[in-house]
N, C-alpha and C positions, 0 to 999 in steps of 0.2 A: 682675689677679685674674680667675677665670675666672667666669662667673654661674653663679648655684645656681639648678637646677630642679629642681622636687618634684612629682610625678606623684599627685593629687588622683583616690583609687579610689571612685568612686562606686557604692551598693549600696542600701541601704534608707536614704537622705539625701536624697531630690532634690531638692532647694529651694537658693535662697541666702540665704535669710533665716534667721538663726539657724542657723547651721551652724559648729560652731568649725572643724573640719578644711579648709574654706576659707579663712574668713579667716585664719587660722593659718597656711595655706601661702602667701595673698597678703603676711605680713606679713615670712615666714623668706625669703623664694625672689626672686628675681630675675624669675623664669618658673613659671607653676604649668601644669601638662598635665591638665586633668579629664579623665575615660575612664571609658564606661559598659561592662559586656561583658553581652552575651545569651547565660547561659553555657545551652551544649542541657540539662544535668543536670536543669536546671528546665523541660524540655518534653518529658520522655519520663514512661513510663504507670509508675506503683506498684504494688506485688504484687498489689494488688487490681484491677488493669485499669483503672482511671482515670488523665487525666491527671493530673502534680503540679500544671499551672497550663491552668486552663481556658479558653475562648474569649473569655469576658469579663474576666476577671482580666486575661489578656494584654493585649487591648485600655483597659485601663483603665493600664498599666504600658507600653504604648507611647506612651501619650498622656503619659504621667509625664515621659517620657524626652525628648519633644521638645517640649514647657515646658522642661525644664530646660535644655535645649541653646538657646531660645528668650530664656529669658534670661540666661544668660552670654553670650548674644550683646549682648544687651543693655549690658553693661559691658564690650563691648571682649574678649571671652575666645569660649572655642568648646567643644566638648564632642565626643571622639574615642569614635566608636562602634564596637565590632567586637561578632560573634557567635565564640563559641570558648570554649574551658578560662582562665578569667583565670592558671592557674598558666601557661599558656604567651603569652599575651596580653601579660600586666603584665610579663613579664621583656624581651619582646619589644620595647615600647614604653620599655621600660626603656633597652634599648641603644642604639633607633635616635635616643632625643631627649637622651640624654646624662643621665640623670634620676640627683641625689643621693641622694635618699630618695621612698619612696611614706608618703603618709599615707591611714587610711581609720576607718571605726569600726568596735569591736568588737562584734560578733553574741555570740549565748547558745546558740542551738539548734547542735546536734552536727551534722548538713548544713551548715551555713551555718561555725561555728567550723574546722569539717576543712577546706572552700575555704581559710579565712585561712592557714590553719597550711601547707597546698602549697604557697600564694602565697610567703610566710614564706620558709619553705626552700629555693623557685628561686630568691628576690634576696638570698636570704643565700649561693647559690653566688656571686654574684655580686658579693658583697659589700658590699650595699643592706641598710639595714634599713626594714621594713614596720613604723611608726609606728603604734600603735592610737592611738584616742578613742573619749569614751565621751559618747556624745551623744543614744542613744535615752530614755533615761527623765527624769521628772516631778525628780526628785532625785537629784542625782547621789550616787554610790555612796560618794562619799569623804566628803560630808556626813548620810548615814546613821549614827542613835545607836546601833548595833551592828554588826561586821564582818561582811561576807557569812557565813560561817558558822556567826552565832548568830543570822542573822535569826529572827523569829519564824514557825514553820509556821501558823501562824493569822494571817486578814486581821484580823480585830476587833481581836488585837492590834497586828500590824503598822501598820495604819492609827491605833490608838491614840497608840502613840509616835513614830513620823515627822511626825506631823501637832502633835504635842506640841514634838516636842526638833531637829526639822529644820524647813531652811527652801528653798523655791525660789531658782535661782539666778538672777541678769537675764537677758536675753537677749544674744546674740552679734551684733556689728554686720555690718553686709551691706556687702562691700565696695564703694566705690563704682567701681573699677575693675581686670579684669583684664589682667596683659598674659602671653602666651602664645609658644610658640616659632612659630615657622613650621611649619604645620600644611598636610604635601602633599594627605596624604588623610585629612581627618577622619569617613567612613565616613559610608554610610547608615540609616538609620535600617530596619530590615526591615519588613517585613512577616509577617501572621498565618501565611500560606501559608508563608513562608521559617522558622517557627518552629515546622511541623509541624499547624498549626491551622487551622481554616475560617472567613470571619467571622461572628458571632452573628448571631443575629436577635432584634432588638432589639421587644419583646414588647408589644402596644400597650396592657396592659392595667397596663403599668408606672405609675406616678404621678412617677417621675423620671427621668430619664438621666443617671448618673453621668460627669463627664468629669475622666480624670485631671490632674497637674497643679500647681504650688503656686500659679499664679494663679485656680483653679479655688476651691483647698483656702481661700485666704485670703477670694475671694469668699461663701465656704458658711459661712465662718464670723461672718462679717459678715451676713449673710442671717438668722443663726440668731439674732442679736441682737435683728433687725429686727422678725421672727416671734413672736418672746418680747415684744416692746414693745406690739406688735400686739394678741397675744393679750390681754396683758395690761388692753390700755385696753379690749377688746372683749370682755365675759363671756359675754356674753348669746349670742353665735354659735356656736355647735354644733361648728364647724370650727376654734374656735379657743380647746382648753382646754390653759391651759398646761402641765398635768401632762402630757399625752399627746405635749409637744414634745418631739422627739430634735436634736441636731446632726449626725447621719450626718454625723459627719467622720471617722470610723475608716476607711475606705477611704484616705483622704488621709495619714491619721497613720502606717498600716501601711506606705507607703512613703516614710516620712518625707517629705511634700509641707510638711508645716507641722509644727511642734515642740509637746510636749506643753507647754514653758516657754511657747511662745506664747500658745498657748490661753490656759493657767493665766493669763498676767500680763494679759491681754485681758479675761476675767472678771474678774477683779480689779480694774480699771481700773471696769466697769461693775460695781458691787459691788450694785447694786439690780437686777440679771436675773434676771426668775422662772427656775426651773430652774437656776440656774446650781451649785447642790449637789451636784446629779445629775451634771452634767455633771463636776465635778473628782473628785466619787466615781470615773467609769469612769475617768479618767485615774491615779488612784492604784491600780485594780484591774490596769490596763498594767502597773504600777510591780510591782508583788507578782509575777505572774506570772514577770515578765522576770528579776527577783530568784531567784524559786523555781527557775529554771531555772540561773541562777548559782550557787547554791546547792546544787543536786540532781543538775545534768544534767540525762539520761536518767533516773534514780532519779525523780526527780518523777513522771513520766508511767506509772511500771511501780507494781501493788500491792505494799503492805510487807505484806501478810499476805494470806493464802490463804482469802475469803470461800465458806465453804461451803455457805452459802444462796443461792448465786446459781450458776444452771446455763448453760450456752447452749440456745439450741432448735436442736434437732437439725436444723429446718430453716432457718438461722440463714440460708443463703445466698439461701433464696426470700424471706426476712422483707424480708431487708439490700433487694433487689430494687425490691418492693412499697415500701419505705418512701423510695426515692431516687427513685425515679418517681410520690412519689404515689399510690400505688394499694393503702396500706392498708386501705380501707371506711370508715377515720374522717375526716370532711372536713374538720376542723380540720387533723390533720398534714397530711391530701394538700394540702389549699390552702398550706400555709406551704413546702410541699417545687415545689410547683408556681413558688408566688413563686420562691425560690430559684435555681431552675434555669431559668427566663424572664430573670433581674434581677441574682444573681451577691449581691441583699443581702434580707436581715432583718432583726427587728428582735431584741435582744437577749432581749427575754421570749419570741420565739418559736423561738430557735434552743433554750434550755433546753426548753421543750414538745417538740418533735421528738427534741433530744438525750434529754431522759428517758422517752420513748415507746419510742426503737429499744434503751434498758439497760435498761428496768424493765419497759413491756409484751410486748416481743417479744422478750425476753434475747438479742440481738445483740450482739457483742463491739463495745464503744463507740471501738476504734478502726477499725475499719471506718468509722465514722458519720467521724471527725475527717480521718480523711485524703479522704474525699468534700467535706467542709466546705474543703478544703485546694484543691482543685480550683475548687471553685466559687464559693467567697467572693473577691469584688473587695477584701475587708479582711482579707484573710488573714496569719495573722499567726503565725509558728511559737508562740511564747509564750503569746500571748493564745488562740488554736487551742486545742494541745493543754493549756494548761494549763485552760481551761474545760471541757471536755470531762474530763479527767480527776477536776476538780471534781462536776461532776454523777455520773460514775460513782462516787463517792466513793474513790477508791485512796491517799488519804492518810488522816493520821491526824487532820488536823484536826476536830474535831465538826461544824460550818457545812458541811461539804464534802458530807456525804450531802445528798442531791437527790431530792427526789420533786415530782411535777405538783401543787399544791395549787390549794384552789379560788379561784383568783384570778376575782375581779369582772368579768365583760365587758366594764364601760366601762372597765378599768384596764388591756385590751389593747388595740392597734392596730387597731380593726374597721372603718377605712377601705380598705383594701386590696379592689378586683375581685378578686381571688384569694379572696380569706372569705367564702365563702357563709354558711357555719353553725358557730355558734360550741356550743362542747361545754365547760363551766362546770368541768366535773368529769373531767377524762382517763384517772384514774390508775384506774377502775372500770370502764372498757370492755372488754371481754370480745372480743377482738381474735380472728377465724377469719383466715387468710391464703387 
């Protein structure tokens, strides 16, 4: 009998921990082939003259790549890199290693779903079938108390009954070894230059330096434990209130470095962690998102009705300008747009300030803002992306979905940041000249 090898497509998964399409393949296959591809789609410029994947993003997504090649080296396995179209890649690799089947997981966004679907149709010439899994979200789809489309268009409800009538699944065992075919040229890993890109400069007024990675991602999250324990025994220090802690682990989650099950069963494990509400609230808001886009498509992202109190400013392209470089005159947005573009992160209350400053005070079309965000965020995320963004612009019907700057309390933002000189209590009444 001949051995069965299964060609493991790596994409927005890169971890071994918890990843069913691994273990899965070590379990079905004789021989499993992991293969990352750098496909160019995702380094060339969008309508708007920006990159789709910026200096930093890249670099935080190279670092991803060789962790993950780091450790399946670990267990005996390797990790086959090429730069190319994966529809002509994955057929290719296909032939030369004798591969029965490819497995990988299934994406949402329409860019990322159309890739699968080319892949699809060159190993179905072939006569290969490309295997999905579904292994990005907090709860899996088939344990949802409603079928994708009756989900609820409202979070308040959706979080209502999945949190009610669903439950988290465990997590997926890591295997403890891979074996692989003989592997002539398992490929280099590129560079930023080989990818169209220059390297960043990395900004000294940063307070962190994100490094990609799932030994990174598990390290941050273990950190954040630590932080919150900290905080916690220590009220009295300035530096360490624990409402104002984040887990900045969205960078890591948005390339699958670590599993929202992880997270979730880790808090849970530690069930006495300040903060830790907050934290499985953002991971269910993942979940909606990723859903809505299941759900909607494209339809999500576009208005279901034609709001005619809202114009563009005729100078939309000077506004768009001024506000991605900072240099609105409000020093709030320019610091946070400043951060951004030094850092590649924000923090979530202040991506909403910026996003509802470029729809509400400067009537900029809010996707301009999203596909900038797209470029620039190291945690970018098509779902979580544009599906926030579309939120603050309010283009659905949800009620919660309209967005405006309210007066949040200064100590309730992030005012540690070099980048914040002066904080503006009140946004949504500035009286904005360009």
């Amino acid at each position: 009998m001949s051995e069965r090898t299964i060609l493991v497509w790596f994409r927005n998964d890169l971890r071994i921990h918890d990843n069913e399409i691994l273990l899965e393949a070590v379990r079905k296959a004789d021989k499993i082939l992991p293969v990352y591809c750098f496909d160019p789609f995702y380094f060339h410029k969008n309508p708007s003259g920006n990159f789709k994947t910026g200096e930093l993003r890249a670099r935080f997504l190279l670092e991803s790549v060789a962790d993950l090649r780091k450790n399946l080296r670990q267990i005996g396995g390797d990790l086959v890199i090429r730069i190319g179209d994966p529809s002509q890649i994955i057929p290719q690799l296909a032939e030369e290693y004798n591969i029965n089947e490819v497995y990988h997981h299934r994406e949402v966004a329409h860019e990322e779903t159309e890739i699968s679907e080319r892949v699809e149709t060159a190993l179905w010439k072939m006569k290969l079938n490309l295997k999905h899994f579904i292994g990005h979200t907090l709860y899996h789809k088939e344990d949802l108390p409603f079928p994708i489309k009756d989900i609820p268009d409202s979070f308040a409800v959706f979080k209502k009954k999945v949190e009610r009538d669903s439950t988290v699944r465990p997590c997926i065992g890591t295997p403890d070894d891979i074996n692989t075919p003989r592997i002539g040229n398992a490929g280099e890993l590129p560079t930023l230059q080989q990818l169209g890109l220059n390297e960043p400069f990395d900004d000294p007024r940063a307070t962190e330096i994100f490094v990609g990675g799932e030994t990174a991602a598990l390290n941050q999250l273990e950190q954040f434990f630590i932080n919150c324990e900290q905080a916690s025994a220590n009220k009295n220090s300035r530096n360490n209130q624990v409402s104002a802690l984040s887990s900045k682990l969205s960078p890591w989650i948005a390339l699958g470095c670590i599993s929202l099950r992880h997270v979730y069963w880790e808090v849970v494990k530690r069930a006495n962690t300040p903060n830790a509400n907050s934290l499985l609230l953002d991971l269910l808001w993942r979940d909606y998102f990723r859903f809505m886009f299941k759900k909607h498509g494209q339809k999500f992202i576009a208005a279901k009705k034609q709001d005619d109190t809202i114009t563009y400013a005729p100078d939309q392209e000077v506004f768009f300008e001024n506000w991605k470089n900072g240099e609105t005159g409000v020093p709030l947005v320019d610091a946070v747009m400043h951060e951004l573009n030094a850092t590649g992160y924000i923090s979530n209350t202040n991506r909403q300030i910026v996003a509802g400053f470029l729809i509400n005070d400067l009537k900029v079309d809010w996707k301009l803002g999203a596909a900038y965000f797209e470029e620039k965020l190291i945690d970018y995320s098509p779902a979580s992306n544009w599906g926030n963004w579309a939120f603050v612009a309010g283009v659905n019907d949800a009620r919660e979905s309209r967005y405006t700057i309210v007066t949040t309390p200064a100590n309730a933002l992030d005012a540690k940041s070099d980048f914040i000189d002066t904080w503006l209590p009140v946004v949504k009444d500035v009286d904005y000249q360009a």
